[in-house]
N, C-alpha and C positions, 0 to 999 in steps of 0.2 A: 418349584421342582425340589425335591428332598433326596439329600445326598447321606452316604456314610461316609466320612474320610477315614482310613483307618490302617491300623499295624498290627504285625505280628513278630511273636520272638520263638525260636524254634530253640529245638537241639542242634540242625546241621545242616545243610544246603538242601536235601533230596529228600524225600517220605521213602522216595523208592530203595533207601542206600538203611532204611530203618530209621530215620528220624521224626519226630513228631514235632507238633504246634506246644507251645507252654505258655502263651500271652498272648492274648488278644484287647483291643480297645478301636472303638469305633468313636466317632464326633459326628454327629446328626447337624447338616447343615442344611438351612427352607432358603431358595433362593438367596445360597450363598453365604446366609447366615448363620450363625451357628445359633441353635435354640437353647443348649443348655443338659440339652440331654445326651448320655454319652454309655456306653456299655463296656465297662473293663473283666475281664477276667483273667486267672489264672488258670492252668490246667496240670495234673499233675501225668506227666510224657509215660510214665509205667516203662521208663527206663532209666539209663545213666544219663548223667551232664556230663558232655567230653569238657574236658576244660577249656578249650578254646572257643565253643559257643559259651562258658560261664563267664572269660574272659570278657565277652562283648555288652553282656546284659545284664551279667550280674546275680542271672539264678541260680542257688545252687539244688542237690538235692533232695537238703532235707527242706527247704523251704516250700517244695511243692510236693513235699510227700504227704501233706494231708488236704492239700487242694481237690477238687472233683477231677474226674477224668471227663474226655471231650464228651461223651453220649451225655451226660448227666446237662451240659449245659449246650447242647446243640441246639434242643430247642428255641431255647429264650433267645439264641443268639440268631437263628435263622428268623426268628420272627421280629427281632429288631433293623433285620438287613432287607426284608422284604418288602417288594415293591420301588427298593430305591436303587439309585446309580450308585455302586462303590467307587472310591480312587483311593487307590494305594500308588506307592512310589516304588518303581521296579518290582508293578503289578505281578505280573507273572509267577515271581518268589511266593509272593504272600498268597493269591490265587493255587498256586499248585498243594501247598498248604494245607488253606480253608479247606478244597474239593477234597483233598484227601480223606479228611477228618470225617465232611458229611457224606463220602461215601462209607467208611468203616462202620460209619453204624447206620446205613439201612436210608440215607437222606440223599435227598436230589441236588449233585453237582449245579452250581451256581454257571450261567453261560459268560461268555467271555462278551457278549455284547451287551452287557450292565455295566463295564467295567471299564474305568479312566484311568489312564497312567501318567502319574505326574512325571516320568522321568522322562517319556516322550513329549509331551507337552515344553516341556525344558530343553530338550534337545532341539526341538523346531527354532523355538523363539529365540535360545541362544546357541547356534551354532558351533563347537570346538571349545568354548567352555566349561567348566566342572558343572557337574549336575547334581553333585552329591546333596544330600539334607542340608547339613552342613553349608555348604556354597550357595545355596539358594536361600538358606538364612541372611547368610553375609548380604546376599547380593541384594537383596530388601530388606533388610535393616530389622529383621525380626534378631529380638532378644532370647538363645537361646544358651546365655549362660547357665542355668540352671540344670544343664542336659550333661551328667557326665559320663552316665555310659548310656546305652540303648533302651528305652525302655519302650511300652509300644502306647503304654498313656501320650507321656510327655512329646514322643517323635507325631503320634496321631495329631495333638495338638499343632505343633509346629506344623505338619504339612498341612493341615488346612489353613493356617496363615498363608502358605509359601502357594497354595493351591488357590486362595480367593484373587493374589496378585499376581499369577500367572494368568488367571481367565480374565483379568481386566481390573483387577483391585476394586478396592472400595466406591462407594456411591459417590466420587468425587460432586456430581453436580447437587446432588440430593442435598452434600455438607455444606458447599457454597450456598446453596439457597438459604437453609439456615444459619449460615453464618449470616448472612446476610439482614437475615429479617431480624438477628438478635442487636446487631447493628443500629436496626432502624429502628428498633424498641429501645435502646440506649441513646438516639441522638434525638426521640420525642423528651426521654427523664429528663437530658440538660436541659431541651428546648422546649420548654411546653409550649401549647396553644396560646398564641398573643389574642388578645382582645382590643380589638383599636377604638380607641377613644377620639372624638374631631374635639378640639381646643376650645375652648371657649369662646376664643375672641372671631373664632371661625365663624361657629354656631350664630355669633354676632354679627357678623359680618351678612351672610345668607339668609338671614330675618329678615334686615335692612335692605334686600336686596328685591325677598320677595315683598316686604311693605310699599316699594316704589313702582311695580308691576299693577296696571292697571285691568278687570278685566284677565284675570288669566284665564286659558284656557281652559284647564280642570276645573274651573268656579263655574263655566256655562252650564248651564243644563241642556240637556240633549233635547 
């Protein structure tokens, strides 16, 4: 099954209030895993940064003033999302977003039933608890000191950590197996293969044993 995990960093809560998309990043995960391949861009919003969104992510805007605008990277970006399941965290935001953008310029709204929300996903499993990035870091023990404001790379990564141990964590038995057999490939190094050797005075002893055997059976001819 191939997933995109992925984030977005806007101008402002609403498209409808005139805000736009200005960062996108997706992480391509095949049953769970993450392959390696990932899709980041910037977009330049063909507006102002209120301060209060520049406050949270960081962009200002002359930094996206020579970025593309959305049409110019719809494409690549719709064809990288195609066919898979998205999961975004507090879907809906980033979802209202994305559709926006592919309808402005002439592209087919994405349906809501490709789409996984990790903050429901979170809410089920832990009840009355925070659900925030953040909190779901903590609460699995992902590392994300490195995150000091919003960015939609670094949060994409983190929630597909926070996303693989939500749906059941890592291949615990797959690692025991292998841990296992590395085990047993290190207790053959100490232990090699004996070769049993019978004593000499044994080997003596059962000469003399069979020399006093009259007539044995193996000796008859059939």
């Amino acid at each position: 099954m191939r997933e995109i995990v992925f984030d977005t960093e806007t101008t402002g809560l609403d498209p409808r209030d005139g805000h736009r998309l200005v960062e996108f990043a997706g992480i391509e995960l095949v049953e769970r895993v993450p392959t390696g391949r990932h899709l980041h861009v910037y977009v330049n919003p063909g507006r102002s940064m209120p301060a209060e969104a520049q406050a949270v992510h960081g962009l200002t805007e002359d930094f996206l003033a020579d970025k593309p605008r959305f049409a110019s990277v719809a494409g690549e970006l719709q064809a990288f999302l195609e066919g898979a399941t998205l999961v975004a965290h507090n879907a809906a935001f980033d979802m209202r977003f994305l559709n926006f953008e592919f309808e402005l310029c002439g592209r087919p709204a994405i349906g809501s039933a490709r789409v996984v929300d990790t903050l429901e996903l979170a809410r089920k499993r832990f009840p009355g608890a925070k659900h925030t990035l953040d909190a779901l870091c903590q609460r699995f023990g992902i590392d994300r000191s490195h995150r000091v404001l919003h960015g939609a790379l670094i949060d994409a990564e983190l929630l597909a950590d926070v996303y693989v141990e939500l749906t059941g964590g890592r291949q615990i038995g797959f690692d025991l197996s292998v841990a296992a057999m590395a085990e047993e490939e290190l207790a053959r190094a100490e232990w090699p293969e004996r070769t049993w050797e019978i004593p000499l005075a044994d080997q003596q002893a059962h000469a003399d044993f069979l020399g006093k055997m009259k007539e044995p059976l193996w000796l008859k001819q059939a």
